[in-house]
N, C-alpha and C positions, 0 to 999 in steps of 0.2 A: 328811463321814464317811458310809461305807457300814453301811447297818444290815443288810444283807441280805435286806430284804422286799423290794425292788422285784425279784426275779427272777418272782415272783408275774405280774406286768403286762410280761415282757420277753420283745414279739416273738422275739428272737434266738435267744437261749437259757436256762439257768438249770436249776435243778435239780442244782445241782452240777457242774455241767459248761462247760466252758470255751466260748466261744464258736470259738477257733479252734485248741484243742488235740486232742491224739491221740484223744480220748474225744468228741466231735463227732461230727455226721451232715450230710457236706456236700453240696452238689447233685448227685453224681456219686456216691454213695454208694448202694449198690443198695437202695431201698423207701425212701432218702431224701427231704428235700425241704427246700430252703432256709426255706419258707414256716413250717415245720411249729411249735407254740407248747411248748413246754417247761414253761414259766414254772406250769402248773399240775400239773402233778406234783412239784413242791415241794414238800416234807414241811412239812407246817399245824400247828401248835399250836391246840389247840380245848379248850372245854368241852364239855359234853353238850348242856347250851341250844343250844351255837350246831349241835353238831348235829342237835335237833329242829329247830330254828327254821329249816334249812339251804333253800333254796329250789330247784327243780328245773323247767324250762320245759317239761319233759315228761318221758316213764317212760325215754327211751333217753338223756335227757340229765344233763351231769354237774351235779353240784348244785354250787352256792355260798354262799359265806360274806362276809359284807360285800360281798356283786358280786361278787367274784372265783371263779373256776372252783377246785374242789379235788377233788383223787381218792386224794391220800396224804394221809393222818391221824394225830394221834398225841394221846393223852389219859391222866389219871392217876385214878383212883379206886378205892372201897373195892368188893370183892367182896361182894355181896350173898347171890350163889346160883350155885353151880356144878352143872348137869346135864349128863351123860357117856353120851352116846348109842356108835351102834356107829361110825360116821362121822366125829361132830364132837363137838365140849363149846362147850355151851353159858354163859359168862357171863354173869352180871348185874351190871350195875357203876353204882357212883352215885361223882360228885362233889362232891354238894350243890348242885348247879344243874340236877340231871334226873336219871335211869337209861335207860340204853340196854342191849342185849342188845350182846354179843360171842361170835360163833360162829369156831372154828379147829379147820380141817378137821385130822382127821390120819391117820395107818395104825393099822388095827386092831391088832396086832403093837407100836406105840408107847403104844397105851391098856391095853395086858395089860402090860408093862412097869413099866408107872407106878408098880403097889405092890410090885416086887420090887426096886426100885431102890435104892441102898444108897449112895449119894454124899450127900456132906453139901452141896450147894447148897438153899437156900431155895426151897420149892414154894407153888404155890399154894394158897392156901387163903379160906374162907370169911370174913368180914370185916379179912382181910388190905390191902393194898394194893397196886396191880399198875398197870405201865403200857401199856396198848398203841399201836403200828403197824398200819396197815389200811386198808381202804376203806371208803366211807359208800356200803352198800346198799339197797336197797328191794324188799320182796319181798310180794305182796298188798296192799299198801297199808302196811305197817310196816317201819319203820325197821331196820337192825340194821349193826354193822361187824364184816366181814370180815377177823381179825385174821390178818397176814403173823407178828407174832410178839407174844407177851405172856410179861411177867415181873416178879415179883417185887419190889417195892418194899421194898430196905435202909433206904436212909438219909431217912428222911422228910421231910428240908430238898429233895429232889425232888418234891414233890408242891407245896410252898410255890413253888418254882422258876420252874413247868411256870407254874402261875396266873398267874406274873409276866408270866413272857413268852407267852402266849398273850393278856394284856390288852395288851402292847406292839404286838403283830402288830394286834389287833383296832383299837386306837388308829392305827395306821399307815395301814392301808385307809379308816380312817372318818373322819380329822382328817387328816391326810398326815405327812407326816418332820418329825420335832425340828425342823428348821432353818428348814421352812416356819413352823410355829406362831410359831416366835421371831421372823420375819419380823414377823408378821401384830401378833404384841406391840410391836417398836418401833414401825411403822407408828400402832397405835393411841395413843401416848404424844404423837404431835403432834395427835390430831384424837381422834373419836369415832371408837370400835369398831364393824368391821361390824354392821347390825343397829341402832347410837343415834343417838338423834339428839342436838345440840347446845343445850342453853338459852342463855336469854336472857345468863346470866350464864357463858357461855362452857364450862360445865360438862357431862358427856353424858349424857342424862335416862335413866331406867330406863325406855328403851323395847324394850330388845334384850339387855342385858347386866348384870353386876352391878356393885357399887360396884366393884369391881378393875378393871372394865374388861374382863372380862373377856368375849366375843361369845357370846353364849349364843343353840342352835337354836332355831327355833320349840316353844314349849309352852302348856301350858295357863293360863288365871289363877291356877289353884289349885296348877299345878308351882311357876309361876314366885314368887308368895308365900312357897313352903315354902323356895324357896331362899334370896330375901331373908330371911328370917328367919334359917337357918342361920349365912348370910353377914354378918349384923350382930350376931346377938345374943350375950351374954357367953354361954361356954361352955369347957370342958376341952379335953382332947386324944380325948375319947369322945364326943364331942357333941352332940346332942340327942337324949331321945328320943320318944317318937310321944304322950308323953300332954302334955309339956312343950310340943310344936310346938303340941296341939291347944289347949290354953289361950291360949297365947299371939297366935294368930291367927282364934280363936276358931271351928275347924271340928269337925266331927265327924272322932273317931280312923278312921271307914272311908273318908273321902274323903281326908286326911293321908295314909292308907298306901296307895291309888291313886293319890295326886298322887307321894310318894317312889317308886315305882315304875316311873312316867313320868322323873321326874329320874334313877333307878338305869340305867335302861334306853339312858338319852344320854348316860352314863360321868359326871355331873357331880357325883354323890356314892357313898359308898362305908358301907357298913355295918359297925359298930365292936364293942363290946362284946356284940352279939345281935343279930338280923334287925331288932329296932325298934326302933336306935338309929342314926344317920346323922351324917354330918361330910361337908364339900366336899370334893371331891376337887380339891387346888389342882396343878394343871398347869404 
């Protein structure tokens, strides 16, 4: 099954665009080029994190997200702060995983407009929720996206949506396609999971993974305890929280919530009832 990330990593083409239909740019095509890469102009589902966190190998070059090249963007969050210059408007927008500004240029003549306007469509406003399309720029050293278009968030099961599929996409680049992982799971049911090793008793030790078997990346002594324990001990459908782990493994609650932060940050658990309550996130 196609999920449609891979156009992301696809010399040919992508971005919507057929590889050999009317909407292509073929080598005969004037300012063409067979060579030419597509694949990152792909409209990106993102958070704001991953927009700070976005990496850039220099001021003229395009930044990335998990490795992969991005220049279209697309995000969901609360307006914080709306400033309306002669030029542009300024947003502030949080998702709960950062705040980034949003600047969208527009004609002086469209900002005189604005309060005479008499259509009933939903505008924007101050701790509203709105989505934007744009670019991830850089300007003196600060961040900011250059929004093509922003609007208004109706129905708020789009904002749940967006999260999803923005953690699907992020999962895709950084673990590979469903089908791989399933691979990687039968394979592990005849032997030891990448990463374990085999005891004496044929069994595969907690050198790499969890009791499921399941290959866990390089971590800390103190991640990989927090996870064992999640992973074994009796618990709800809210799972543990920060003061429960810290007894139980007996750390102090400020190393429990640097070591959860290590395991949050490699998708391997997921935050439930409030920020200092955690559950595995089972794959």
């Amino acid at each position: 099954m196609d999920y449609g990330y891979g156009n992301y990593q696809n010399n040919a083409g992508g971005g919507g665009f057929m590889n050999n239909g009317s909407q292509g740019i073929g080598e005969n095509s004037p300012g063409g080029s067979a060579s030419k890469t597509y694949g990152k102009d792909t409209l990106r589902p993102v958070t704001i994190k991953q927009i700070i966190d976005a990496q850039q190998a220099h001021p003229d070059a395009d930044f990335k997200v998990d490795g992969v090249e991005v220049t279209q963007l697309t995000f969901v969050g609360q307006i914080r702060n709306i400033s309306t210059q002669t030029t542009n408007i300024t947003y502030k927008i949080d998702d709960g995983t950062g705040t980034v500004e949003v600047k969208q240029w527009v004609d002086s003549d469209v900002v005189n407009s604005m309060d005479t306007a008499t259509d009933a469509k939903p505008k924007l406003m101050e701790n509203s929720y709105a989505r934007v399309w744009g670019k991830l720029k850089s300007f003196s050293g600060k961040r900011h996206v250059g929004a093509h278009i922003i609007r208004p968030i109706t129905d708020h099961n789009e904002v749940q949506y967006h999260l999803l599929e923005a953690t699907a996409v992020h999962l895709f680049f950084t673990r590979g396609p469903p089908e791989q992982l399933k691979k990687g799971g039968n394979a592990a049911q005849g032997g030891a999971a990448p990463g374990q090793q085999v005891g004496v008793g044929g069994n595969a030790a907690d050198n790499g993974g969890g009791q499921s078997g399941r290959a866990l990346p390089p971590l800390s002594g103190p991640a990989r305890k927090i996870y064992h324990t999640l992973e074994t001990s009796p618990q709800s459908n809210e799972g543990l929280n920060v003061q429960d782990i810290s007894s139980r493994v007996g750390m102090q609650v400020n190393d429990v919530l640097k070591a959860a932060d290590e395991l949050l940050s490699q998708g391997l658990i997921y935050t439930t009832v409030d920020d200092n309550t955690w559950a595995i996130l089972d794959m």
